[in-house]
VEXDREN-2710 file (C-alpha; in Angstrom, 1 decimal):
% VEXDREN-2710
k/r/px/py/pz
1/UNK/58.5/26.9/-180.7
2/UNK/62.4/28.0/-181.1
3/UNK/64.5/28.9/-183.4
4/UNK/68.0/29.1/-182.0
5/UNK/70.6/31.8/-183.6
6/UNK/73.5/32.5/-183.0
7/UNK/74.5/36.4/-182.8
8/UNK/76.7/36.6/-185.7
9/UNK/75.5/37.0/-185.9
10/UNK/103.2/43.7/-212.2
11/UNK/106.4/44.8/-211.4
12/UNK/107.8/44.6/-207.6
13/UNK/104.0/46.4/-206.4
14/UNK/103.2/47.1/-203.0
15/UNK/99.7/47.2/-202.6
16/UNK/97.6/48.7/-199.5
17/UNK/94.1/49.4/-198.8
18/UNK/93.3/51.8/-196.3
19/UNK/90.6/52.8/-194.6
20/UNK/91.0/56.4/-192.3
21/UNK/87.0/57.2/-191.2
22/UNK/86.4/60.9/-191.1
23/UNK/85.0/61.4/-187.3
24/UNK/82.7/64.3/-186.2
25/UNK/83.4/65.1/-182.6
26/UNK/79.7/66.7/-181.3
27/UNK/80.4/68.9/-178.6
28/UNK/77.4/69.8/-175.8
29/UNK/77.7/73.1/-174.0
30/UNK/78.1/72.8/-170.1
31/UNK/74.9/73.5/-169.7
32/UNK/73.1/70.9/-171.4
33/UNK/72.5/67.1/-169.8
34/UNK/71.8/63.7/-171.3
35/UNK/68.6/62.9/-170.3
36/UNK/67.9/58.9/-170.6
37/UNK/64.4/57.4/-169.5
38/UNK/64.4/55.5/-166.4
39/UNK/64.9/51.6/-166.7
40/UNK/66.1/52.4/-170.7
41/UNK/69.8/50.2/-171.6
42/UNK/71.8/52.6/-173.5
43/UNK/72.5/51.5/-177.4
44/UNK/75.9/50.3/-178.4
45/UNK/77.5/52.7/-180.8
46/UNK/77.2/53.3/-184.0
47/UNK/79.4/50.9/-186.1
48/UNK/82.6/52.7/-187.4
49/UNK/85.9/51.8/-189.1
50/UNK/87.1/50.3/-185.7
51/UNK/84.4/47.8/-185.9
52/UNK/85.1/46.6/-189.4
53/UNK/86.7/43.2/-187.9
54/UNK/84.0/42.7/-185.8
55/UNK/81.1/43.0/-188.4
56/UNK/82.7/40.7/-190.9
57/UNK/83.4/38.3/-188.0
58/UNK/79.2/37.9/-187.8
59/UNK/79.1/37.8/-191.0
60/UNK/81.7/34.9/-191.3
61/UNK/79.6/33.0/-188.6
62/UNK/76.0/34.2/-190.7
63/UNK/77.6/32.5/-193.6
64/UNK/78.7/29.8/-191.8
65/UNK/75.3/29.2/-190.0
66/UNK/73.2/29.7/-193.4
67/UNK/75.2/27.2/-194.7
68/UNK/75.2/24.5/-191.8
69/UNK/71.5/24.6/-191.5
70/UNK/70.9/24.5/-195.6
71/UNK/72.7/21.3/-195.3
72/UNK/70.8/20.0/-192.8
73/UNK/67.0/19.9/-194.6
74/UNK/67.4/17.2/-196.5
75/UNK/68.4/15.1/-193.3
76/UNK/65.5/16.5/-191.4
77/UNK/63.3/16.2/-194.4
78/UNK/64.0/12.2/-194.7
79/UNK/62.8/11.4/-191.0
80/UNK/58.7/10.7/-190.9
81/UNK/58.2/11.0/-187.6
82/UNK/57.6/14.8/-186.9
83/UNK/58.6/14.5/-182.9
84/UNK/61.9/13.1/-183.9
85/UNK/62.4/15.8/-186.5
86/UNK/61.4/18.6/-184.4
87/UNK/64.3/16.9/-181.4
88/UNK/66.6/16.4/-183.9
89/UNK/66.2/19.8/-185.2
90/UNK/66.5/21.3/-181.9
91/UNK/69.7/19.7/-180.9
92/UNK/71.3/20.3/-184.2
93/UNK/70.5/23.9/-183.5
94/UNK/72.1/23.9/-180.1
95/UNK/74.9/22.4/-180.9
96/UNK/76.5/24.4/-184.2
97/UNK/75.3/27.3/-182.1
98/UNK/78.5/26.7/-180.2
99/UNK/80.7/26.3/-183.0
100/UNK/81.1/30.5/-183.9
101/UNK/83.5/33.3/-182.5
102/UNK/81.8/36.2/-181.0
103/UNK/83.4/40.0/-181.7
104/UNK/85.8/40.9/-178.6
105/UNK/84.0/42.5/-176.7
106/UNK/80.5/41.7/-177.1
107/UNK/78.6/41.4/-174.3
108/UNK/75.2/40.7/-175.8
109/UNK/73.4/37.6/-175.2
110/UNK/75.3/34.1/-176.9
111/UNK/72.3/33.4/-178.6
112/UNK/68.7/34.7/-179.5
113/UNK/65.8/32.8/-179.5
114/UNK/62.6/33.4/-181.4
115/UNK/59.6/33.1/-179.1
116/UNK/56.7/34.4/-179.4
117/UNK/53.4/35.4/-177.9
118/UNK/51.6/32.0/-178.1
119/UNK/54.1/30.2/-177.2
120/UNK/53.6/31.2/-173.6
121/UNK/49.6/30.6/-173.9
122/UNK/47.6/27.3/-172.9
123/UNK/46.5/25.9/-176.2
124/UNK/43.2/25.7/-174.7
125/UNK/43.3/28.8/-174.7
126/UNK/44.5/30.0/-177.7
127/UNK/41.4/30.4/-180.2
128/UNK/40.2/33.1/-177.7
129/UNK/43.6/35.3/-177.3
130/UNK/42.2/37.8/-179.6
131/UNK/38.7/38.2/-177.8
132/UNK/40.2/38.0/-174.1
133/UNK/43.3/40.8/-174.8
134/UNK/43.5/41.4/-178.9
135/UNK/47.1/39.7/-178.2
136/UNK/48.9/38.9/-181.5
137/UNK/50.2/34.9/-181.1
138/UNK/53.4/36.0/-183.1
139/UNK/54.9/38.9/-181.7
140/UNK/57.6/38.2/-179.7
141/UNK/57.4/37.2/-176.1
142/UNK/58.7/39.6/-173.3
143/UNK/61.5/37.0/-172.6
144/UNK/62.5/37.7/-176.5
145/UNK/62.2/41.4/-176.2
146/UNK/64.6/41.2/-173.2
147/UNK/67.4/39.9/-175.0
148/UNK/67.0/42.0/-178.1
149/UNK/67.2/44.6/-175.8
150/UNK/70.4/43.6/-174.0
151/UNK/71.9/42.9/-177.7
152/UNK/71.5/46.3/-178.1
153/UNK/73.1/47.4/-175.5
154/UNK/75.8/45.0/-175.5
155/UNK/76.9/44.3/-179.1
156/UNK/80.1/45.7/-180.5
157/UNK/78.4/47.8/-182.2
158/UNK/75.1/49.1/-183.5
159/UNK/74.9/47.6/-186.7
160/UNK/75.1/44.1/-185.1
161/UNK/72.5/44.5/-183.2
162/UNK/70.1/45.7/-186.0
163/UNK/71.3/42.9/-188.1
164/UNK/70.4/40.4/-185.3
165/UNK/66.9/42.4/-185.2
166/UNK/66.0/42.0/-189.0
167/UNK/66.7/38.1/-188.3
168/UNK/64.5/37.9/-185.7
169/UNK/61.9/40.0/-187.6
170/UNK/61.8/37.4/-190.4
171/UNK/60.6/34.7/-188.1
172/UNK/58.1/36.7/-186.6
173/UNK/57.0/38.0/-190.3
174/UNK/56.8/34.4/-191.4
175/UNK/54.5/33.9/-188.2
176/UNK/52.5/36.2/-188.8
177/UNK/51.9/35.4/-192.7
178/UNK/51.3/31.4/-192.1
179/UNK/49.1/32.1/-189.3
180/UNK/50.2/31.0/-185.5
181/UNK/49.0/27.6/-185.3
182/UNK/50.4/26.6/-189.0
183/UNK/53.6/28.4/-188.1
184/UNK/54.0/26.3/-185.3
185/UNK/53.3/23.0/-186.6
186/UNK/56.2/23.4/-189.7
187/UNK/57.9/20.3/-189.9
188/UNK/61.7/20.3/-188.7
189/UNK/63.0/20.4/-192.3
190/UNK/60.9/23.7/-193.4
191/UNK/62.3/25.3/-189.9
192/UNK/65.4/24.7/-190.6
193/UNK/65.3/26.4/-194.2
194/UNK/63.6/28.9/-192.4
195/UNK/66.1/29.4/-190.0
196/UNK/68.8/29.6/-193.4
197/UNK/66.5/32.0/-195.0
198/UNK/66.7/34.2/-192.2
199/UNK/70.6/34.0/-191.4
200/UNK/69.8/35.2/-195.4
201/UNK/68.7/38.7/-194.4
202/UNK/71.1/38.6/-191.5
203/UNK/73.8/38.5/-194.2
204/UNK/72.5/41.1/-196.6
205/UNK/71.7/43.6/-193.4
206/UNK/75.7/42.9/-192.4
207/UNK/77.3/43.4/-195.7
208/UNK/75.1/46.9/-196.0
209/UNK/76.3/47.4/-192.8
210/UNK/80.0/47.3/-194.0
211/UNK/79.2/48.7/-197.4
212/UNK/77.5/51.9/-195.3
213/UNK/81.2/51.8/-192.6
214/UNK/83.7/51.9/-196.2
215/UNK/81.1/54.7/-197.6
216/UNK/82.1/57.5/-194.5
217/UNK/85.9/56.4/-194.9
218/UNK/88.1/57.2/-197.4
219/UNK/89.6/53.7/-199.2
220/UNK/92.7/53.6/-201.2
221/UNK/95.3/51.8/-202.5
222/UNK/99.1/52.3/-203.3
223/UNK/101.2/49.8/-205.5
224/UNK/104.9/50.2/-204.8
225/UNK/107.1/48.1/-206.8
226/UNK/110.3/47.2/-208.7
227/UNK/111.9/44.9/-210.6
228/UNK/115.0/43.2/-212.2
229/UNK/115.8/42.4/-215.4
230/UNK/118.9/40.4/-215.8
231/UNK/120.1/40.0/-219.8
232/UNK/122.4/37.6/-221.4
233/UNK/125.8/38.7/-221.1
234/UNK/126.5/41.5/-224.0
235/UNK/128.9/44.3/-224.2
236/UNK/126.0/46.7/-224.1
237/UNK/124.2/46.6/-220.9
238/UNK/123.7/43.7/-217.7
239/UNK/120.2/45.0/-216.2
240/UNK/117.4/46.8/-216.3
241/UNK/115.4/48.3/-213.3
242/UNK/112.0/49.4/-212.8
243/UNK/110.4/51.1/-209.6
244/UNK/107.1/52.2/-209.9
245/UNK/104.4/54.0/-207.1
246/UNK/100.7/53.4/-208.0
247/UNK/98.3/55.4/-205.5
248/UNK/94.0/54.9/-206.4
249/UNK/91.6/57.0/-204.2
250/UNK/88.4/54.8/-204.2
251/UNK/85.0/56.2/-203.8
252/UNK/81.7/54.0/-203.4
253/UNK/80.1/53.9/-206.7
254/UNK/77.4/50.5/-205.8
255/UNK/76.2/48.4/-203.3
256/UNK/74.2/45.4/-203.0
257/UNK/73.1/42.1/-201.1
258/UNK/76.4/40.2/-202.6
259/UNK/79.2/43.2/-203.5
260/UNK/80.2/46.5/-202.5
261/UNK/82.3/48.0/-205.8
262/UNK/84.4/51.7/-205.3
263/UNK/86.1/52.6/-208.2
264/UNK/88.6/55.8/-208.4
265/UNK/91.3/57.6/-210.3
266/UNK/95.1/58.3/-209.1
267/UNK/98.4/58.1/-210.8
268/UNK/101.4/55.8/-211.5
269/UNK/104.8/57.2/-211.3
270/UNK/108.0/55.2/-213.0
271/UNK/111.6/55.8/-212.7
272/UNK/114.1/53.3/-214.3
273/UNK/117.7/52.4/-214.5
274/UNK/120.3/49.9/-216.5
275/UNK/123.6/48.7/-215.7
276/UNK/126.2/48.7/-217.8
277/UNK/127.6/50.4/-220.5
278/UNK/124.6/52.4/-220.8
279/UNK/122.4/54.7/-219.3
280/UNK/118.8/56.8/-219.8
281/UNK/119.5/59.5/-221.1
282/UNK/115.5/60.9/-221.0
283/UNK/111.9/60.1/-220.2
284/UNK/112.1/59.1/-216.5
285/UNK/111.2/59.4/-214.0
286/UNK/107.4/60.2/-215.7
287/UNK/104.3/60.0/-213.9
288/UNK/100.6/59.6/-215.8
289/UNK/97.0/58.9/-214.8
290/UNK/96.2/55.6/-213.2
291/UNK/92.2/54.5/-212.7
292/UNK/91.5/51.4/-210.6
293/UNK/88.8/49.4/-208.5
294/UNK/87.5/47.9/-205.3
295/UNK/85.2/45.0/-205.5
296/UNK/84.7/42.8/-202.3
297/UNK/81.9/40.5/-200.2
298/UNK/82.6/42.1/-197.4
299/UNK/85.4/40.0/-196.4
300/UNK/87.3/39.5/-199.3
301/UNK/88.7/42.1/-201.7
302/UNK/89.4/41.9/-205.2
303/UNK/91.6/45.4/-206.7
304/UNK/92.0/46.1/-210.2
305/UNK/94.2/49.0/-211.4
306/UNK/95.0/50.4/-214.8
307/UNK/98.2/53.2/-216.4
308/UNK/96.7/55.4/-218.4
309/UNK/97.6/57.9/-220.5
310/UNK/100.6/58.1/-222.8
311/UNK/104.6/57.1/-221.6
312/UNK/106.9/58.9/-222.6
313/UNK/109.7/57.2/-224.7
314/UNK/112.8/56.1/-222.9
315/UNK/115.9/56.8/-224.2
316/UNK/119.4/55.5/-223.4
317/UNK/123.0/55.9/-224.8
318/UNK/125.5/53.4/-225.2
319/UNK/129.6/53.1/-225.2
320/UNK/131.2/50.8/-225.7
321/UNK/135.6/51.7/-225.3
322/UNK/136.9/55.0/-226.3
323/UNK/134.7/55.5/-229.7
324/UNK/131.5/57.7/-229.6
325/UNK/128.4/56.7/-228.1
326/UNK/125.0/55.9/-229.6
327/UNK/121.3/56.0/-228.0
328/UNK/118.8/53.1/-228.5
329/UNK/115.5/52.7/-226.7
330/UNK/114.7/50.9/-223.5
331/UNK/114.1/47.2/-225.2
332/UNK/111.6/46.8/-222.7
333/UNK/107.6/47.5/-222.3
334/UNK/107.0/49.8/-219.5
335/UNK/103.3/50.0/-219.2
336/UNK/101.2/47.1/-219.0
337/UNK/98.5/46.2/-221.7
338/UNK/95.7/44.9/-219.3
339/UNK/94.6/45.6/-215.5
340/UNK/96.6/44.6/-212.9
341/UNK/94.4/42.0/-210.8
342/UNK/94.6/40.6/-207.2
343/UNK/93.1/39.4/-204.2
344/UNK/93.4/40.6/-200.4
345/UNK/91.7/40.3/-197.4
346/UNK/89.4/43.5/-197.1
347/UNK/90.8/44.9/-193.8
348/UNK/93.2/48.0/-193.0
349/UNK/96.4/47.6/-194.6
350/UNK/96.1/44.4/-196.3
351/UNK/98.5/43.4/-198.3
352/UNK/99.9/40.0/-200.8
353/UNK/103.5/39.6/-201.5
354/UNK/103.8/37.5/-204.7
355/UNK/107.7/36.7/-206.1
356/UNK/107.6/37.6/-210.3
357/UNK/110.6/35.0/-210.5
358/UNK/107.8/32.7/-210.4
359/UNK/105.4/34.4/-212.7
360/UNK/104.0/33.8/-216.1
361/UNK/106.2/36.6/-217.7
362/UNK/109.3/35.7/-215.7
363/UNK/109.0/31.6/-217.1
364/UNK/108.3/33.0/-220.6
365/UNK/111.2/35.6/-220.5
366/UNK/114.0/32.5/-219.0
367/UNK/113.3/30.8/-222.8
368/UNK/115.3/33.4/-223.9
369/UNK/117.7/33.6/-221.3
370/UNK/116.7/36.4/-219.5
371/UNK/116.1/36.5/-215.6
372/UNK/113.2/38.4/-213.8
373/UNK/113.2/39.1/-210.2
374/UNK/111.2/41.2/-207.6
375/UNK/107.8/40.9/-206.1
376/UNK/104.5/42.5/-206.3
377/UNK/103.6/43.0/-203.2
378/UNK/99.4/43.7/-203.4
END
């Protein structure tokens, strides 16, 4: 029997995430030697920061695999004659095997499959295996354990490779729990949601593989922005500008099969300027305490930050010819009333340039002839 898998495996803002891994360098005195047993393959490395690319890469292609062969049961489950199925499963298999990008790099096998002890045993022979050696049918055959052993040796990185492992595992668990001979006669469709139930743990195993990778690093993110507030034309004042610096340190707070969420505390600076016949006169630049949020899949990212603390008020005086001046606030509202939301890729200095002339506020603010330009850039 086979199952085929494929290793998989508001204001302008300037947002980054960034990941910087805190390495421990282990240094062995002269006199000490790395002893390895003969025959043994050494184990690819433990997965780091570096290897963040290549894990959600097998992930991608577990996902995309899951999915493939979850649409496929119904098809497989419509055809009555189980020889057909089981051909039709088998070629299906091969074939969107081929359709996934392996990690640069890699040098583990292109695909694992699950065969087992009985497979490799006359079936007249079977109903005596226990008696003649105590073999168990399901465990994996020495061809299987050969390439589960170069996967560890030859994936990008550890965490791949043990990924690949619980997959594997799952078959040979659902072997062993349905019995040999039962196992083996499963009709195309049930091995095919199988197989999706197993790219299933591969998934979870990756993404707590990735959640484990962001846990030793130290994830932040920094929103630089400005914009540009362009009033009607009045004796008083032509613009009004805003720069702001947002910078969240984000720690790990949860991780699960689905999400990995880091929430952490920073600050938001704001300086601010108007053109005209005015100028601030006090309460910039200011800086107060900022909280905000990681959420992501693994691949996907979705940040949330939020100003706290109290601004200060803004003030600005005004003249207009030779007569005295007179101060007036900033007619504008500084600190946002709810999070500021977006979506990046999760990788090393992601970031999303979005253009506020385009924005909700900006439309609402051109009703009453005023112009808003920038970008947030997340």
């Amino acid at each position: 029997m086979q199952n085929l898998r494929h290793r998989a495996g508001y204001a302008h803002q300037r947002l980054f995430i960034t990941f910087s891994l805190l390495l421990v360098v282990l240094t062995l005195p002269a006199s000490s030697a790395l002893l390895v047993s003969p025959g043994a393959a050494a184990s690819a490395a433990e997965c780091d920061c570096s290897h963040l690319e290549d894990l959600q890469l097998e992930l991608r292609n577990a996902i995309k695999l899951q999915q493939a062969f979850t649409a496929k049961i119904a098809e497989l489950r419509a055809m009555s004659n189980r020889e057909s199925a089981a051909i039709a499963f088998a070629n299906f298999a091969q074939s969107v095997s081929t359709t996934v990008t392996r990690p640069t790099g890699d040098k583990g096998p292109t695909s694992i499959d699950y065969t087992s002890v009985g497979d490799g045993i006359s079936p007249d022979d079977r109903g005596e295996v226990k008696a003649l050696g105590g073999q168990d049918l399901c465990a994996k055959s020495d061809g299987a354990k050969l390439d589960l052993r170069n996967l560890d040796s030859g994936a990008a990185c550890a965490g791949i490779a043990q990924a690949v492992h619980a997959h594997e595992d799952y078959h040979q668990q659902q072997c062993t729990r349905l019995t040999y001979m039962v196992y083996r006669d499963k009709h195309a469709a049930d091995r095919a949601a199988e197989e999706a139930a197993a790219y299933g743990v591969q998934i979870a195993f990756l993404r707590a593989e990735i959640a484990r990778v962001l846990q030793k690093s130290k994830v932040r993110f920094e929103a630089v922005g400005n914009s540009r507030t362009k009033v009607p034309a009045n004796p008083l004042y032509s613009t009004i500008t805003v720069d702001t610096v947002s910078k969240i340190q984000a720690n790990p707070v949860a991780a699960s099969s689905e999400t990995i969420k880091f929430e952490g505390q920073g600050e938001h600076t704001l300086n601010a300027g108007v053109d005209g016949n005015c100028k601030i006169t006090n309460g910039v630049p200011y800086t107060v305490a900022a909280k905000g949020g990681i959420e992501t899949d693994g691949l996907d990212a979705k940040l949330r930050y939020t100003i706290e603390g109290t601004s200060p008020s803004i003030g600005m005086k005004c003249q207009i010819g030779p007569g005295t001046g007179y101060g007036m606030s900033v007619p504008l509202t500084i600190k946002p009333d709810r999070d500021a939301i977006a979506d990046l890729p999760l990788r090393n200095g992601a970031e999303l340039i979005v253009d506020q002339a385009k924005s909700d506020g900006a439309k609402l603010l051109a009703q009453g002839g005023v112009t808003l330009t920038g970008t947030v850039t997340y």
